[in-house]
N, C-alpha and C positions, 0 to 999 in steps of 0.2 A: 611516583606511580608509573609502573610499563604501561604501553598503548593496550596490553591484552588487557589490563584490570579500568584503564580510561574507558575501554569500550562497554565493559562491564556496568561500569558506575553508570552511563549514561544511556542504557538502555534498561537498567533499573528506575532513571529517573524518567524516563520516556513513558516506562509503561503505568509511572505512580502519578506523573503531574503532566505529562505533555510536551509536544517539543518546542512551542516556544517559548518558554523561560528558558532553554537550554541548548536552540541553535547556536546562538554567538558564543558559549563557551566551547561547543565541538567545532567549530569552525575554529577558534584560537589553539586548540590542540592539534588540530588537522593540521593547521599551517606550520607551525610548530614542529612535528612530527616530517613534514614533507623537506625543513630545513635540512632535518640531521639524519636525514633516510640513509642505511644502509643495509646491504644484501638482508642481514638478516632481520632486519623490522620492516620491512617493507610490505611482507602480507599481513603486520597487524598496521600497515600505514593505511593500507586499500581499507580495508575493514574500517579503519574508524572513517575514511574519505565515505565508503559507502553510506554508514550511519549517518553522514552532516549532508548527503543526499536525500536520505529519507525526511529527518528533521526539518530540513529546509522546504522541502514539498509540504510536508503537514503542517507546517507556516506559513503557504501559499510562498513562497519567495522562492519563485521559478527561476528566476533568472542565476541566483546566486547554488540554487538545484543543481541545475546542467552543469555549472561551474565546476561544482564538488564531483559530479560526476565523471565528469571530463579527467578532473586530475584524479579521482581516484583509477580510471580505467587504466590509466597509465601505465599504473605498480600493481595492477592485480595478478592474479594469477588463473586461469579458467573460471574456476568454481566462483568465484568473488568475481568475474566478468558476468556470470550468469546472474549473480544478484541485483548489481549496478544497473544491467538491462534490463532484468526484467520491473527493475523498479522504476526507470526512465523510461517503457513503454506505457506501465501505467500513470505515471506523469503526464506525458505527452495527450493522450488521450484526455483526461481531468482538463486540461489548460488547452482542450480545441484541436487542436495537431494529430487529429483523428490517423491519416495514414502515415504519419511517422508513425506511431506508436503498433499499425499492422505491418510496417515495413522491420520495424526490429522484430517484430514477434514474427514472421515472416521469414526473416533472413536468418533465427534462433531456431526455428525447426528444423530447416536445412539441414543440419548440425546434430551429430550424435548428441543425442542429449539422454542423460537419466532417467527413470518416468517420474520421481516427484519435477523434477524440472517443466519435464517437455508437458505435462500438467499444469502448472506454472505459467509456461508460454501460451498456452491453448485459450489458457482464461485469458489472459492479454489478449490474444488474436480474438477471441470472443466480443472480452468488450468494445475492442476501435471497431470488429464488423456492425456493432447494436449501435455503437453513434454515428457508423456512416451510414444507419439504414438497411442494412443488410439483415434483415429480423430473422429470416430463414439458414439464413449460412449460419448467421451468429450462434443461432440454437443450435444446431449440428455439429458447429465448432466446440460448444460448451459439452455436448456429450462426449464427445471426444476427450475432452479436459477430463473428464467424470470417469469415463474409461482406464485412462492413465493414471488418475488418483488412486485405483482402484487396484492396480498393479502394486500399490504399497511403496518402500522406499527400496532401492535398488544398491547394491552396494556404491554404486558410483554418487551417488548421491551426499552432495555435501551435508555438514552438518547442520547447515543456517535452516535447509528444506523443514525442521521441525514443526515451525508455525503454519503450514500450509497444510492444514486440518478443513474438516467438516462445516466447523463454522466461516471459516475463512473462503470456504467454497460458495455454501452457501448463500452467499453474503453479496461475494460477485454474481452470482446468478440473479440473483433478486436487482442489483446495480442494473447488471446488461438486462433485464427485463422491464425493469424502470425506464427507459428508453422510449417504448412504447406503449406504457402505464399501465405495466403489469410489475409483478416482483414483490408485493406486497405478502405473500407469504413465506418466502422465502426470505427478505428484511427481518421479519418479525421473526422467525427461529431463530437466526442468528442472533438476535436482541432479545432474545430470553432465553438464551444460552449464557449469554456473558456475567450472568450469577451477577456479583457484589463489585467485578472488577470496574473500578469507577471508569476509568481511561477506555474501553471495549464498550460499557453502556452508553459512553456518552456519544462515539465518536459511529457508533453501529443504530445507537436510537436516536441521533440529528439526522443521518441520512432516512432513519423509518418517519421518524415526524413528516419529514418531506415528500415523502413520494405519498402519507395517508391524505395531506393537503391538496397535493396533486390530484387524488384519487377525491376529492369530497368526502372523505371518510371521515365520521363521528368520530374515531379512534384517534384521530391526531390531534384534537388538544389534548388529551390525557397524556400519551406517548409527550407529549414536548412538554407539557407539565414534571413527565418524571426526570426529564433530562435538561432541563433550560437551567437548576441548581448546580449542574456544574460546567456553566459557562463562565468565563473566570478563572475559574478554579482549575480547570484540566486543561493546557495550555493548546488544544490543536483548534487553529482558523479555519481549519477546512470542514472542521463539525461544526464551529462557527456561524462558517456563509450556510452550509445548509439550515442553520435554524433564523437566517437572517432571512432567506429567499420567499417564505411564507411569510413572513413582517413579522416574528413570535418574539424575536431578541433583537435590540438593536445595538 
């Protein structure tokens, strides 16, 4: 199997079961991969580095995140640098490291960037402004994100930018407004947008369960009643701890 159809298979499995049944297997391929790297597989080497960066964050195993990140940043090439960052500022942010995560977003605007991108980064610089407090810039920054979204995709714009949709907007806003325990509308479109896709409801309504508990809201044991049947079963920790942090799953 080439690393284009590895990358393939395991972002099929990502989006059907979750990434931890399938961090250790992309990490055996990545290493693997980085053995027998030459010129010409090297941007599908970054790409799957990238992927066993995201898998590993959605398994909480930050440490072994940065790692893959690190080596994937190595062999990328621009476009696949923008992805590894803008994925490792929202890392950073999740795990505390509030202004790392506005210093990459920070130091990526600087930077000709595309507008699905520089979109991208905005929401990044949004969210580390909402967890360090910044509630007024944060929201400014996010219209700004909102603005650039809205610019559509730009030819320079790689092809990965496809996911970074309405819902996916959405979603961080509701996040960065969760902060200061708001965001509760915006959670909830995104989580009844995600139709039947098990992987999207479970991982978009643990974080809703959580901010309704937060909120005292009657809504959140139903909401974590629809979503606690696929813990287990959809392999992400980080939908996990949010349904751990109210006591609903243990």
């Amino acid at each position: 199997m080439d690393l284009q159809e590895t990358v393939r298979e395991l972002v099929a499995l990502d989006c059907a079961h979750g990434a931890a049944g399938i961090a250790d297997l992309a990490l055996r391929r990545f290493a693997e991969a980085r053995r027998t790297v030459t010129r010409e597989s090297r941007a599908a080497t970054a790409e799957l580095g990238e992927l066993c960066g995201w898998l590993l964050f959605d398994s909480e195993r930050h440490r072994e995140a940065r790692r893959a990140n690190r080596a994937a940043l190595s062999l990328a090439d621009l476009p696949m640098r923008w992805f590894i960052l803008s994925n490792q500022a929202q890392a950073s942010v999740h795990i505390g490291l509030d202004r790392e995560g506005l210093r990459i977003a920070d130091d990526m605007l600087c930077t000709d960037l595309p507008p699905r991108v520089a979109a991208l980064f905005r929401v990044r610089r949004a969210r580390a402004l909402a967890a360090l407090g910044a509630s007024g810039e944060a929201e400014r920054e996010f219209g700004r994100a909102r603005a650039a979204f809205l610019d559509g995709i730009g030819s320079r714009d790689p092809s990965w930018t496809w996911w970074i949709n309405e819902r996916e907007l959405s979603w961080h806003e509701g996040m960065m407004r969760a902060e200061w325990g708001r965001g509760i509308e915006e959670l909830a479109e995104s989580y009844e947008s995600c139709g039947t896709d098990p992987r999207s409801r479970f991982v978009y309504g643990a974080h809703l369960a959580e901010a309704l508990a937060r909120a005292r809201s009657s809504e959140a044991e139903r909401i974590a009643g629809e979503v606690i049947p696929f813990a287990g079963v959809i392999g992400s920790v980080r939908a996990e701890r949010a349904l751990r942090r109210p006591g609903w799953w243990k």
